[in-house]
GUVEXMI-987868 format. One record per residue (C-alpha): z, y, x; residue in three letters; chain. Coordinates in nm, 4 decimals, decimal comma, padded with zeros to 6 digits. Example, Ala and Ser with C-alpha at 12.3 -4.5 7.8 and 13.67 -1.06 7.14 Angstrom:
% residues 2
<atom up="00,7800" north="-00,4500" east="01,2300" rest="ala" kette="A"/>
<atom up="00,7140" north="-00,1060" east="01,3670" rest="ser" kette="A"/>
//
This chain:
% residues 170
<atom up="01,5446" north="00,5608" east="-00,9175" rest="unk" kette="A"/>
<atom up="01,4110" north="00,5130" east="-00,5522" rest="unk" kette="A"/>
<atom up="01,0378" north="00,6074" east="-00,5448" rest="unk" kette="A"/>
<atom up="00,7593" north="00,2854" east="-00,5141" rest="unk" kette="A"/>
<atom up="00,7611" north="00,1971" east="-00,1529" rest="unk" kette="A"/>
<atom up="00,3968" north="00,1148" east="-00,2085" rest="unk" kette="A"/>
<atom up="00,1128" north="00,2506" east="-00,4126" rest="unk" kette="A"/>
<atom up="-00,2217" north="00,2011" east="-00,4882" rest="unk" kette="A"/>
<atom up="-00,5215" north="00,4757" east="-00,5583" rest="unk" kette="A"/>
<atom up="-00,7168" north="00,4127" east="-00,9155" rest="unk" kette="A"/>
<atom up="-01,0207" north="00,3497" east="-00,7550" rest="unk" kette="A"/>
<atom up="-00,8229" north="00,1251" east="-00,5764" rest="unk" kette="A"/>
<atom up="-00,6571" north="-00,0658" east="-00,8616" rest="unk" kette="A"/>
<atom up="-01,0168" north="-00,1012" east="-01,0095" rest="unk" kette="A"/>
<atom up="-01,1393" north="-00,3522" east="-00,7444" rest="unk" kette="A"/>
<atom up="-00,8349" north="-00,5195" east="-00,7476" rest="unk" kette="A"/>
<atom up="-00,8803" north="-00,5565" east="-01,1148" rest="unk" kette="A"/>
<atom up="-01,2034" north="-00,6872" east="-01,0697" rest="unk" kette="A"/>
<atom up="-01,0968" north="-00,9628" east="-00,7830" rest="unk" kette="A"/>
<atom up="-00,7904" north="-01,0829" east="-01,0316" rest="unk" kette="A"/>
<atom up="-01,0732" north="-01,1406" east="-01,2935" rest="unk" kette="A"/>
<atom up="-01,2707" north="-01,3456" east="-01,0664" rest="unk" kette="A"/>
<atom up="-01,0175" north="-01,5221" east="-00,8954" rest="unk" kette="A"/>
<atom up="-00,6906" north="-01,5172" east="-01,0260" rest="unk" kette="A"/>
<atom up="-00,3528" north="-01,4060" east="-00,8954" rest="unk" kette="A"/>
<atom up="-00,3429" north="-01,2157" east="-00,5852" rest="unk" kette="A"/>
<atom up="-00,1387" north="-01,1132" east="-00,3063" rest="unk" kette="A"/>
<atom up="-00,1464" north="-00,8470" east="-00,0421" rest="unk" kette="A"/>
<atom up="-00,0168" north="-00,8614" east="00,3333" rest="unk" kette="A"/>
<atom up="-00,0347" north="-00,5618" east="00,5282" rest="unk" kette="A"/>
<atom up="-00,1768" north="-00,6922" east="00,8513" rest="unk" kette="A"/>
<atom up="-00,0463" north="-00,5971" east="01,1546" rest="unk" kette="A"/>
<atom up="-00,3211" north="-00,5398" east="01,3717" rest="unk" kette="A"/>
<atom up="-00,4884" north="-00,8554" east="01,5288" rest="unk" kette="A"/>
<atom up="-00,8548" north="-00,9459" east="01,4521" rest="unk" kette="A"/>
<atom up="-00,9025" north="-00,7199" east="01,1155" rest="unk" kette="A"/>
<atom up="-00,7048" north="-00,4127" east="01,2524" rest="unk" kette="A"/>
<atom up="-00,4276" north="-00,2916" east="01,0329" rest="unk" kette="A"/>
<atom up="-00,5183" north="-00,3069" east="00,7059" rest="unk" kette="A"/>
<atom up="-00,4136" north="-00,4663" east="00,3559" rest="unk" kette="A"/>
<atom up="-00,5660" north="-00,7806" east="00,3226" rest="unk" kette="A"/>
<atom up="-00,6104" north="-00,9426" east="-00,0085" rest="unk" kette="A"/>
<atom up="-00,5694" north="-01,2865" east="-00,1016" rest="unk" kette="A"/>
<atom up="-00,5344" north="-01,5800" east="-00,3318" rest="unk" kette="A"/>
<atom up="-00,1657" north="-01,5821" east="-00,4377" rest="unk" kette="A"/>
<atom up="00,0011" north="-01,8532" east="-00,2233" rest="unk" kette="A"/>
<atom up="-00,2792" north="-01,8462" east="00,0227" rest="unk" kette="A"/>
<atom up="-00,0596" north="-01,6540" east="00,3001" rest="unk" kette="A"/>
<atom up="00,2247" north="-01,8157" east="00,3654" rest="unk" kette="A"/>
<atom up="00,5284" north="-01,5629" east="00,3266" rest="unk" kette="A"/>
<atom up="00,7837" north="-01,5900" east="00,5647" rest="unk" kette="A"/>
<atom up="01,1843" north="-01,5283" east="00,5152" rest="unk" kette="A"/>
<atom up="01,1788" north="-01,2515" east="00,6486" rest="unk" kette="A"/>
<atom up="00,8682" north="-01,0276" east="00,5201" rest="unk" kette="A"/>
<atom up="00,9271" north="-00,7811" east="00,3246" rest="unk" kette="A"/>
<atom up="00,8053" north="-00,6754" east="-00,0427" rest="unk" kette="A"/>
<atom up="00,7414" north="-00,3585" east="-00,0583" rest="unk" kette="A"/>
<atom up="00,6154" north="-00,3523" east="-00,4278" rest="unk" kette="A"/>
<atom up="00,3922" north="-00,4970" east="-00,6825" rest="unk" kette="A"/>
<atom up="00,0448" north="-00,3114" east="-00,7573" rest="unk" kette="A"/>
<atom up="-00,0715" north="-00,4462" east="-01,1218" rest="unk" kette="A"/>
<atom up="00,0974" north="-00,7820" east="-01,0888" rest="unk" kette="A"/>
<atom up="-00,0093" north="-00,8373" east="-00,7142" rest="unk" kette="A"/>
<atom up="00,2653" north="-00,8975" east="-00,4798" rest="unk" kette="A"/>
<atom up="00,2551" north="-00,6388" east="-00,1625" rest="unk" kette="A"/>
<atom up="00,4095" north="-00,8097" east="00,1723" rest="unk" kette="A"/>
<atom up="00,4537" north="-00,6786" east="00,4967" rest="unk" kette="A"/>
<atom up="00,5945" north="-00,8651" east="00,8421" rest="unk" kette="A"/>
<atom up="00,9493" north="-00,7764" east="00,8893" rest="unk" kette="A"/>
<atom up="00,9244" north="-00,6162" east="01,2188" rest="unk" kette="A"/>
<atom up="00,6637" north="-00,4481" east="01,1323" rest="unk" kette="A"/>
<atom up="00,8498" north="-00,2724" east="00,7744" rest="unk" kette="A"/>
<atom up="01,1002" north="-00,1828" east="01,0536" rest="unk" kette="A"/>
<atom up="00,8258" north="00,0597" east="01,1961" rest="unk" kette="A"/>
<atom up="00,7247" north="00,1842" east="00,8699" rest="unk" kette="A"/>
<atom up="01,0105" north="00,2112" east="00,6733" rest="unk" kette="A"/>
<atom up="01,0002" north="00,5453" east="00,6165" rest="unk" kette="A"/>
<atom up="00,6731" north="00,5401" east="00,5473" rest="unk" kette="A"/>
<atom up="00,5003" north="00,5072" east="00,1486" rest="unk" kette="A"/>
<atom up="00,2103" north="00,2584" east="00,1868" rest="unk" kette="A"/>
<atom up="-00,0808" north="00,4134" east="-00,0192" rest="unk" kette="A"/>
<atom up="-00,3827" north="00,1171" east="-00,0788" rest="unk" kette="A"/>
<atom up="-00,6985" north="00,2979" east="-00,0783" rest="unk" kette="A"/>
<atom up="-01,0296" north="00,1618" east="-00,0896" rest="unk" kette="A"/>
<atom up="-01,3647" north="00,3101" east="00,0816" rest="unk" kette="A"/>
<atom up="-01,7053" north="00,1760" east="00,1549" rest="unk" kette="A"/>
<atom up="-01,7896" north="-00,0782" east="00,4271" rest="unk" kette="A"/>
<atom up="-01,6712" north="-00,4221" east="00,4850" rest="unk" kette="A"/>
<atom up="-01,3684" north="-00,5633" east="00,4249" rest="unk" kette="A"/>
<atom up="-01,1949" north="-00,8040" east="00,6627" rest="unk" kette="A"/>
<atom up="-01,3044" north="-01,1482" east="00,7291" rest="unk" kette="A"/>
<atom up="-01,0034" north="-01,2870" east="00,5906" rest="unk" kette="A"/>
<atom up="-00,9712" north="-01,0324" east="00,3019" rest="unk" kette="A"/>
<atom up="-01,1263" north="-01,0768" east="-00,0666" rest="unk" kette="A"/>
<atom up="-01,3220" north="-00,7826" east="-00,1402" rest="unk" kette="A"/>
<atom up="-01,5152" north="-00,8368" east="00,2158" rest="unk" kette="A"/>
<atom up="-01,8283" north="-00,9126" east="00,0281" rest="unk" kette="A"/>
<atom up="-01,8267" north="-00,6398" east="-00,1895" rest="unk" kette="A"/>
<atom up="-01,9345" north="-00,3349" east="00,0383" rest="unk" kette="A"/>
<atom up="-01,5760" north="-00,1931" east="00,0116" rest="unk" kette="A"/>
<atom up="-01,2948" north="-00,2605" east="00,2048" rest="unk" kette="A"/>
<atom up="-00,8990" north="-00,1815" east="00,1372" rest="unk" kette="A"/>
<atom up="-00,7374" north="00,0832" east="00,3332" rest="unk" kette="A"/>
<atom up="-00,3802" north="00,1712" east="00,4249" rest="unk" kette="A"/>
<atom up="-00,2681" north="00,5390" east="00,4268" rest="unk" kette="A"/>
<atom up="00,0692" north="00,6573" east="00,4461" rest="unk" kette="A"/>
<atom up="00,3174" north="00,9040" east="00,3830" rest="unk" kette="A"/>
<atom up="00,6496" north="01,0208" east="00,5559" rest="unk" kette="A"/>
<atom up="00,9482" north="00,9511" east="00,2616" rest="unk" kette="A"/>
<atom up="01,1191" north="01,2923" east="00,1891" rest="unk" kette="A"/>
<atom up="01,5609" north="01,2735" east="00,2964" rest="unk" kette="A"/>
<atom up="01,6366" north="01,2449" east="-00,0475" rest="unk" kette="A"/>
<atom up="01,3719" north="00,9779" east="-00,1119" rest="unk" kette="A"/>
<atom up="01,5495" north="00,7815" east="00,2113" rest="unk" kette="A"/>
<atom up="01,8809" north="00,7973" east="00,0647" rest="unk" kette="A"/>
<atom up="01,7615" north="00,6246" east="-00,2694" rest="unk" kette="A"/>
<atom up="01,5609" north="00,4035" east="-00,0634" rest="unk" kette="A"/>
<atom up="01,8858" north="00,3027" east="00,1056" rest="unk" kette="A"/>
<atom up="02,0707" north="00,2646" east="-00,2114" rest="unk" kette="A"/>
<atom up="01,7691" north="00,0090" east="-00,2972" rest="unk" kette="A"/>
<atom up="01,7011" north="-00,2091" east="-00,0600" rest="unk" kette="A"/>
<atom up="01,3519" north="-00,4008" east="-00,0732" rest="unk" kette="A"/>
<atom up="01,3440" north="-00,7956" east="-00,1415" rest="unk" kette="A"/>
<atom up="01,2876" north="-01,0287" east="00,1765" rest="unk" kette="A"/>
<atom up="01,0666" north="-01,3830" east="00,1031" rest="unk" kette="A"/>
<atom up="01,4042" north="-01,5478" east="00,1399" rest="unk" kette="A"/>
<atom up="01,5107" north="-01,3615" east="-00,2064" rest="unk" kette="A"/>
<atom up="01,1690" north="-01,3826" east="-00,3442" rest="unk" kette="A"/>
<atom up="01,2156" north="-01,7569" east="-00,2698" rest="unk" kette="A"/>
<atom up="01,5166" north="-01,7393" east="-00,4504" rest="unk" kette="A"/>
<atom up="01,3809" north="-01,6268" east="-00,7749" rest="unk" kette="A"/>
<atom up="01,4521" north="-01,2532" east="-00,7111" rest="unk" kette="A"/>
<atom up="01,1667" north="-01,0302" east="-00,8721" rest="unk" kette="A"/>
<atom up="01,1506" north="-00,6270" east="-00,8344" rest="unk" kette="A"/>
<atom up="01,2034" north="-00,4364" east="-01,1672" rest="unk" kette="A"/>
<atom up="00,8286" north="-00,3558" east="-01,3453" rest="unk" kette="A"/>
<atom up="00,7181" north="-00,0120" east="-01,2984" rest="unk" kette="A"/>
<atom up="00,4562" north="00,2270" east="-01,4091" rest="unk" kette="A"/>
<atom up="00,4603" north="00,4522" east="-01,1541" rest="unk" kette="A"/>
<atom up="00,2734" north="00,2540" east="-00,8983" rest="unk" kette="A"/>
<atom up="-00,1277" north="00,3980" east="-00,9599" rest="unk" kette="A"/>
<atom up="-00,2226" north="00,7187" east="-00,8201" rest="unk" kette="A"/>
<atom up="-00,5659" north="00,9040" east="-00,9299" rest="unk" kette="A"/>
<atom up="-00,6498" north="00,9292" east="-00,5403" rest="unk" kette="A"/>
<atom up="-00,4861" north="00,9518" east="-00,1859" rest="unk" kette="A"/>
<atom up="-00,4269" north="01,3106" east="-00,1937" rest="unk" kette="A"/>
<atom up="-00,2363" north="01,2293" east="-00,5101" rest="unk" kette="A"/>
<atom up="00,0422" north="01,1025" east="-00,3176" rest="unk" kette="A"/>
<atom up="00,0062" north="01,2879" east="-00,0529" rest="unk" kette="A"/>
<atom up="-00,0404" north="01,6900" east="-00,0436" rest="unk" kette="A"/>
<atom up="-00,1441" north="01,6912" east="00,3298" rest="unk" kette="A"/>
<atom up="-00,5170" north="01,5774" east="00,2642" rest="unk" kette="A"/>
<atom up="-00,5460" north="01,7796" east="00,0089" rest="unk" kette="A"/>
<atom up="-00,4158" north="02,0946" east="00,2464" rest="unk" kette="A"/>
<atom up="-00,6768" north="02,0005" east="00,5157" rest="unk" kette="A"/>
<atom up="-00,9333" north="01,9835" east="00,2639" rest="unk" kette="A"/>
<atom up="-00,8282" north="02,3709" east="00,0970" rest="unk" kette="A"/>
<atom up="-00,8703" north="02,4818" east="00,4844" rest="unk" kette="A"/>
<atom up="-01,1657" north="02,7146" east="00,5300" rest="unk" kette="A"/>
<atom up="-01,4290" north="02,6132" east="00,7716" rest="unk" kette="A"/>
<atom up="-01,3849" north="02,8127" east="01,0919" rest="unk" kette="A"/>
<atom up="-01,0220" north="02,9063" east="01,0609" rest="unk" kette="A"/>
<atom up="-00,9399" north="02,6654" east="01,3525" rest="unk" kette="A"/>
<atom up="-00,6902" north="02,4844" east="01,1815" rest="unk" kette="A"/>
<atom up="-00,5156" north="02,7760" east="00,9818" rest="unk" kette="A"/>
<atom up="-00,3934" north="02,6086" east="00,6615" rest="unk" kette="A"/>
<atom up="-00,4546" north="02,8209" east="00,3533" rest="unk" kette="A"/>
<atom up="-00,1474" north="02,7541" east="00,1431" rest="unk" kette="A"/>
<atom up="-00,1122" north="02,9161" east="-00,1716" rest="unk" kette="A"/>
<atom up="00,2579" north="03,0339" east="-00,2553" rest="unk" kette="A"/>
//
């Protein structure tokens, strides 16, 4: 099976948890960079209109993730990982009032993960439209970043003053 194009941390999942319970079924676009940068914004289901050609990269906990089509051109090889942190979220974006904010991180896909990727080829909004739906998985919540990602958890392992010396254990 191809490995979840997107996926979202635990803490993560919790406030997206907590927005479904106060307002219902969500969505997620991945912005592309205008006013609120490039970030995942979170709305009401339906409330951003998905066009033919976006992409769906996944679903996070029955919330639909969507990304422009260009723009899943550029990151196609590239696992979206939704994170969240403290601050404010975007104007536009649901959890802006609650001192947190949703954050995109990313990982390069491995060759072999490419050629199952390429063997599964993600649903557009005109298939969505359709009635096409992605298979359910499980594998979609990761306990943090570093989870999915061994590359923050390397910088973290380095020793302060090795001037960026990686300490990997074999």
């Amino acid at each position: 099976m191809a490995p979840p194009r997107v996926l979202i941390t635990a803490p993560a999942a919790e406030l997206l948890g907590a927005l479904q319970d106060r307002h219902g079924p969500l969505m997620f676009h991945q912005s592309g960079g205008c006013c609120d940068g490039s970030s995942p914004m979170c709305y009401l289901d339906g409330e951003f209109i998905v066009g033919d050609r976006d992409v769906l990269l996944g679903v996070l906990r029955g919330t639909p993730v969507w990304i422009s089509g260009s723009q899943f051109e550029t990151w196609k090889h590239t696992q979206l990982i939704i994170d969240v942190v403290p601050g404010r979220g975007g104007g536009f974006s649901l959890e802006a009032p609650e001192g947190k904010r949703f954050l995109s991180r990313g990982r390069a896909f491995t060759g072999a993960e490419l050629d199952a990727l390429a063997a599964d080829p993600p649903l557009t909004g005109a298939d969505y439209e359709r009635g096409a739906r992605p298979p359910d998985r499980d594998d979609t919540v990761v306990d943090s970043a570093a989870d999915a990602c061994e590359i923050p958890l390397r910088r973290a392992e380095e020793a302060p003053g090795d001037q960026g010396h990686l300490h990997v254990s074999s």
